[in-house]
C-alpha positions in Angstrom: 41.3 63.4 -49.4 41.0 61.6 -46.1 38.9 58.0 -46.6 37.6 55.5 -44.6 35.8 52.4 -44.5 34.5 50.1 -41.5 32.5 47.1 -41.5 29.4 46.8 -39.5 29.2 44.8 -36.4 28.1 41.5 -36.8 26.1 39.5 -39.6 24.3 41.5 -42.0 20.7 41.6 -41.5 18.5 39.1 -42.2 15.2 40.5 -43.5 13.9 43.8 -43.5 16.2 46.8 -44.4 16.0 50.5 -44.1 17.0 53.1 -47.3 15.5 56.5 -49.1 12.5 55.9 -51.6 14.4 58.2 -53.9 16.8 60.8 -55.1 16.8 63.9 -53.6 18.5 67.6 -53.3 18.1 70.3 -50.3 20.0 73.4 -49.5 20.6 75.8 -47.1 22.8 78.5 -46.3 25.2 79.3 -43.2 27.0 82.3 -42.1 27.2 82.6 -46.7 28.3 79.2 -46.7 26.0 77.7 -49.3 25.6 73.9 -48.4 23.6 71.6 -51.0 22.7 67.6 -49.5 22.0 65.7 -52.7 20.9 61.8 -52.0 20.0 58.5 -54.2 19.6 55.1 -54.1 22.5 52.6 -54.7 23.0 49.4 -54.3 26.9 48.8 -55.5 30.1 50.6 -54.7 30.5 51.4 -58.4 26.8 52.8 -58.4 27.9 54.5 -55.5 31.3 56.2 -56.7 29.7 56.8 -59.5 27.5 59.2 -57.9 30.2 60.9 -56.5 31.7 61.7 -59.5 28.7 62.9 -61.6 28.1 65.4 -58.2 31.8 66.5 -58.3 31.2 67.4 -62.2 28.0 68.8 -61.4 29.6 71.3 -58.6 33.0 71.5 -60.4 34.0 75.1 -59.0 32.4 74.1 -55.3 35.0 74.5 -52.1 33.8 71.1 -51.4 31.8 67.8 -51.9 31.7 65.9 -49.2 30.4 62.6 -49.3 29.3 59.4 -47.5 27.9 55.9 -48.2 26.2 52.8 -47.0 26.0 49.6 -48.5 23.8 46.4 -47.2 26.2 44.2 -49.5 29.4 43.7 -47.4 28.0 46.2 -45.0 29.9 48.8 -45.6 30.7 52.2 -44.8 32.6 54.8 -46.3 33.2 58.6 -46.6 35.5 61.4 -47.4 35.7 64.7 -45.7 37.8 66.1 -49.4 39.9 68.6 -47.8 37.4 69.9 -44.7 39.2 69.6 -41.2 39.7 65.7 -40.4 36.4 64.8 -38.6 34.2 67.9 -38.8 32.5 66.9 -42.3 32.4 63.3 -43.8 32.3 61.1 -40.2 29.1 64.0 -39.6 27.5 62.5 -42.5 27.9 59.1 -42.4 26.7 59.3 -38.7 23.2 60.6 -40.0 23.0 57.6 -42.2 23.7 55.7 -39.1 21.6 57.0 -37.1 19.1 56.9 -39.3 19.9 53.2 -40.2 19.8 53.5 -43.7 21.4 51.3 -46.3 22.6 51.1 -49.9 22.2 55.1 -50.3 24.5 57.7 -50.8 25.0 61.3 -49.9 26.9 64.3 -51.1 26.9 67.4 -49.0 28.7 70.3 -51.3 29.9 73.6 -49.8 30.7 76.9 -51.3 32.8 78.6 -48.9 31.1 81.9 -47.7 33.8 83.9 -46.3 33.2 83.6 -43.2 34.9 80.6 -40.9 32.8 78.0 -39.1 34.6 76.5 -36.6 34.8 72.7 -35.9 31.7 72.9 -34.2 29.8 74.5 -36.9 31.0 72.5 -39.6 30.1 69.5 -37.8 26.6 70.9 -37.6 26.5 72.1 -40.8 27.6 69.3 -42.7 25.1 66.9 -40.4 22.5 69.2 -41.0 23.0 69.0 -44.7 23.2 65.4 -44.7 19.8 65.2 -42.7 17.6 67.6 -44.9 18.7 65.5 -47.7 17.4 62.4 -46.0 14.2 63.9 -45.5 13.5 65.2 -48.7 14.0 61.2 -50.2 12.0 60.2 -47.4 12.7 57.1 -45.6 11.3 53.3 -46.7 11.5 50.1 -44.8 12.2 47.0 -47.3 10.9 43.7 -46.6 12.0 40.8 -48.0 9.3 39.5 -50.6 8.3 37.2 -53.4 7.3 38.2 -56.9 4.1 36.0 -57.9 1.7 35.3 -61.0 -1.5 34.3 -60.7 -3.7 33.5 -63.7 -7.1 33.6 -63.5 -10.5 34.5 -66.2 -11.6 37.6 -67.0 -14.4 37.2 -64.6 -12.2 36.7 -61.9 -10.0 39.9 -62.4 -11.7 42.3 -60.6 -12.3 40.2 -57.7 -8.8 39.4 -57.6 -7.4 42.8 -57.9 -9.5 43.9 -54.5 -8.1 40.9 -52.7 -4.5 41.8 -53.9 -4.8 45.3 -53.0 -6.7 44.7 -49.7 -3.4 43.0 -48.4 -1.2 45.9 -49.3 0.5 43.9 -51.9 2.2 46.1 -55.3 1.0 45.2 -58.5 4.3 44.9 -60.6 2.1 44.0 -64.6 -0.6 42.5 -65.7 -1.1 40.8 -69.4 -4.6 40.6 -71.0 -4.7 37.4 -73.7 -6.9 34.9 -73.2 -7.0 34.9 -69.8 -5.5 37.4 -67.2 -2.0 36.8 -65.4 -1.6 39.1 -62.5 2.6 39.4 -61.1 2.2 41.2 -58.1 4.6 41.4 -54.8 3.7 40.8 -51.6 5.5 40.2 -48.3 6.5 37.1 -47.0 5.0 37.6 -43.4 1.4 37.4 -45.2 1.8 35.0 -48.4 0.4 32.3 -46.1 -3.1 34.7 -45.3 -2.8 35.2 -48.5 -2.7 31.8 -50.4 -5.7 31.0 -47.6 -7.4 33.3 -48.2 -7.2 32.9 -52.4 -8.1 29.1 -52.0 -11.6 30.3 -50.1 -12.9 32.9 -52.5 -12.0 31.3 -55.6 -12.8 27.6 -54.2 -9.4 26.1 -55.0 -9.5 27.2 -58.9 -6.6 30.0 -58.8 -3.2 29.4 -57.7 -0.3 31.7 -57.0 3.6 31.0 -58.2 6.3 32.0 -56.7 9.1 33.4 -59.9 11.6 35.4 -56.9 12.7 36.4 -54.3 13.1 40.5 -53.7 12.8 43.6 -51.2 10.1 45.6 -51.9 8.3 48.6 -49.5 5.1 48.1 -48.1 
């Protein structure tokens, strides 16, 4: 099983990242050759390679299970082509991560051999194309760095406060009803100043907003 890993160029990025909002699976079939893209979020090696391994159970009896991975941790990049011509199937699928810029997510693209031969050329297309209809069927999500907040304020304030929050896109995360209402919400760093403004103007200085984090969240 050929492997390799690289680095990316540079720092790693400061701020907003690109990845998949979720798992996903898509399949097609060429010249009999049944190919199935499965994708999911990671954010470690071992989350990655563990992955891997619950795909390679999954399709036990496949031809192969190709796989590649992306990490924003270390920045790196890895992939396999497990037994497929060097080149034709596991550098394919890493390069539509790449070309997608997409980090921490991983991708399996399993074959069952049709019969029927594919050439270097088709395998690269194949296995790219199996790699890409994966990626769509997640569906792609910029994250941008964040902070998770509270804010308490009286039950007569709520409602008011919940229309501000959601009018600046930010993601309620819970809210706890005892005596008074405490609202943790996350909201992205490039509008917490707006924000706080605009919090100390409607509620005339009375409400206040802490900052418990620091995250990545999509908005």
């Amino acid at each position: 099983m050929a492997v390799a890993v690289f680095c990316m160029e540079g720092c790693a990025r400061v701020g907003e990242y690109r990845t998949i909002k979720q798992p996903a699976r898509a399949e097609f079939i060429e010249k009999r050759s049944r190919f199935i893209g499965t994708i999911t979020p990671v954010s470690t090696e071992e989350a990655a390679l563990d992955f891997i391994k619950q795909i390679k159970q999954e399709f036990w009896d496949a031809t192969h299970n190709v796989y590649a991975y992306v990490l924003k941790e270390g920045q790196i990049r890895r992939y396999s082509d497990d037994g497929e011509p060097k080149g034709t199937a596991g550098v394919p699928v890493l390069d539509v991560l790449l070309k997608e810029e997409l980090v921490n997510c991983a991708v399996v693209v399993t074959r069952y051999f049709g019969g029927i031969m594919l050439g270097a050329g088709g395998l690269v297309r194949a296995y790219s194309h199996g790699a890409k209809i994966a990626v769509d069927a997640a569906q792609v999500v910029t994250m941008k760095p964040c902070y998770l907040c509270k804010i308490i304020c009286e039950y007569s304030q709520y409602d008011m406060l919940n229309n501000m929050i959601q009018k600046h896109g930010c993601t309620v995360e819970n809210v706890e009803f005892t005596d008074k209402v405490s609202v943790y919400y996350l909201i992205s760093k490039d509008i917490i100043g707006k924000f706080d403004k605009q919090l100390n103007e409607n509620f005339f200085g009375t409400l206040k907003a802490t900052i418990l984090s620091e995250n990545f969240a999509a908005f």
